[in-house]
KEMARLUM-174262 format. One line per 3 residues: number of its first residue (from 0); for each residue x, y, z of N, C-alpha, C, O. Coordinates in Angstrom, 1 decimal, decimal comma, m for minus. Layout:
BEGIN
NUM> X/Y/Z/X/Y/Z/X/Y/Z/X/Y/Z  ...
This chain:
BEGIN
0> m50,4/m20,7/33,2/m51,1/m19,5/33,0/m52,6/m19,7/33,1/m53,2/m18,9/33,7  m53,3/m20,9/32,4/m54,5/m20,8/32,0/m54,9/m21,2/34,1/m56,0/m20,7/34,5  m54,2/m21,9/34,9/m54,7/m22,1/36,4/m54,3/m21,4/37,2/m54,6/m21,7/38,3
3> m53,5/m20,1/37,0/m53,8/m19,0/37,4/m55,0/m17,7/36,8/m55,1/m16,5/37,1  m55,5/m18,1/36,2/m56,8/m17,3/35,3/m57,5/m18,1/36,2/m58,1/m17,4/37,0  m57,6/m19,5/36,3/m59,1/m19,9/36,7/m58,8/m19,3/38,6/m59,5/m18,5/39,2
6> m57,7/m19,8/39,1/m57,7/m19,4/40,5/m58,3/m18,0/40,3/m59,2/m17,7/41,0  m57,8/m17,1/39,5/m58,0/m15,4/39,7/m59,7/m15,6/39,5/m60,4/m15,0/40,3  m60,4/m16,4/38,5/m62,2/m16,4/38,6/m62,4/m16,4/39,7/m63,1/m15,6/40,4
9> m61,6/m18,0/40,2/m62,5/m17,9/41,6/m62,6/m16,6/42,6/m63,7/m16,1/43,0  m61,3/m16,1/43,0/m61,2/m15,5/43,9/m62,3/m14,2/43,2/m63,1/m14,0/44,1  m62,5/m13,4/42,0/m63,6/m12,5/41,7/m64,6/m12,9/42,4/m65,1/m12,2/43,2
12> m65,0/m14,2/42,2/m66,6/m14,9/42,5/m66,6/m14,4/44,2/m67,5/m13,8/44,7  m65,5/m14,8/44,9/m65,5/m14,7/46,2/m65,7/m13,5/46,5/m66,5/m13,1/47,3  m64,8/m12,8/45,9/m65,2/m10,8/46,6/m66,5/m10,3/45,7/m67,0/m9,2/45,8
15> m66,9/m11,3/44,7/m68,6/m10,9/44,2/m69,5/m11,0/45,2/m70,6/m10,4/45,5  m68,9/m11,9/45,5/m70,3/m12,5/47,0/m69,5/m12,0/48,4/m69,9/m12,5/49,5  m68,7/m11,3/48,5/m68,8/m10,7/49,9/m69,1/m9,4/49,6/m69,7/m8,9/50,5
18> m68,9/m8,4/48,4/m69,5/m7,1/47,8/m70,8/m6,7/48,2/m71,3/m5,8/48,8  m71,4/m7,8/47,4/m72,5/m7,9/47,6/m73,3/m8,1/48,7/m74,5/m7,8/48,9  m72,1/m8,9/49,8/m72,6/m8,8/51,0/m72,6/m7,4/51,7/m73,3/m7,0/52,6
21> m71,9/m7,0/51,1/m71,6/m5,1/52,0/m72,6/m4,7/51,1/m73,5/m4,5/51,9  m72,9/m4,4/50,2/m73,5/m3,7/49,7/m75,2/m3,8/50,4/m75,7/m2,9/51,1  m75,7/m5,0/50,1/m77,1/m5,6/51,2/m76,8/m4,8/52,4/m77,6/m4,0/52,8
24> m75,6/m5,1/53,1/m76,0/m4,6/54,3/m75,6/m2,9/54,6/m75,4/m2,2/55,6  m75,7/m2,7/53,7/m75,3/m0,4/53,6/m76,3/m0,7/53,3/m76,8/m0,7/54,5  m77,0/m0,9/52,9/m78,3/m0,5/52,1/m79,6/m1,0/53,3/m80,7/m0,3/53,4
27> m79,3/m2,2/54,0/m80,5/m2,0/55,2/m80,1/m1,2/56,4/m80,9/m0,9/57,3  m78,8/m1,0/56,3/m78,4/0,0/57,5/m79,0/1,7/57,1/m79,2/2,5/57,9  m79,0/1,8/56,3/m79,7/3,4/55,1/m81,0/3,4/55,2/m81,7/4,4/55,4
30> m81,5/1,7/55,0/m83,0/1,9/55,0/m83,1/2,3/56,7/m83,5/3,4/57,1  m82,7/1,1/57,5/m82,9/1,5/59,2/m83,0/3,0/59,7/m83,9/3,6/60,4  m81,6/3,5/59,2/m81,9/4,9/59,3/m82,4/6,0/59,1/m82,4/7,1/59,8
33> m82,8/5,7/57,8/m84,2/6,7/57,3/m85,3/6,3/58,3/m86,0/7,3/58,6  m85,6/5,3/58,7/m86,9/4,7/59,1/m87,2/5,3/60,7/m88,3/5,5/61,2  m86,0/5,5/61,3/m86,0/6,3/62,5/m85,9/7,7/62,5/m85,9/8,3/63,6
């Protein structure tokens, strides 16, 4: 149980940091397009 908890952290951490990756890039694609 308790290395299925840590495997499930990790995998959060991983879709924290690709979210975040989407998220950065909506957000310069919004800025881009306001800017034109």
């Amino acid at each position: 149980m308790k290395k299925k908890m840590h495997t499930r952290k990790k995998m959060d951490k991983k879709m924290d940091k690709k979210m975040k990756l989407k998220l950065a890039v909506v957000k310069e694609n919004e800025s881009e397009e306001k800017g034109f």
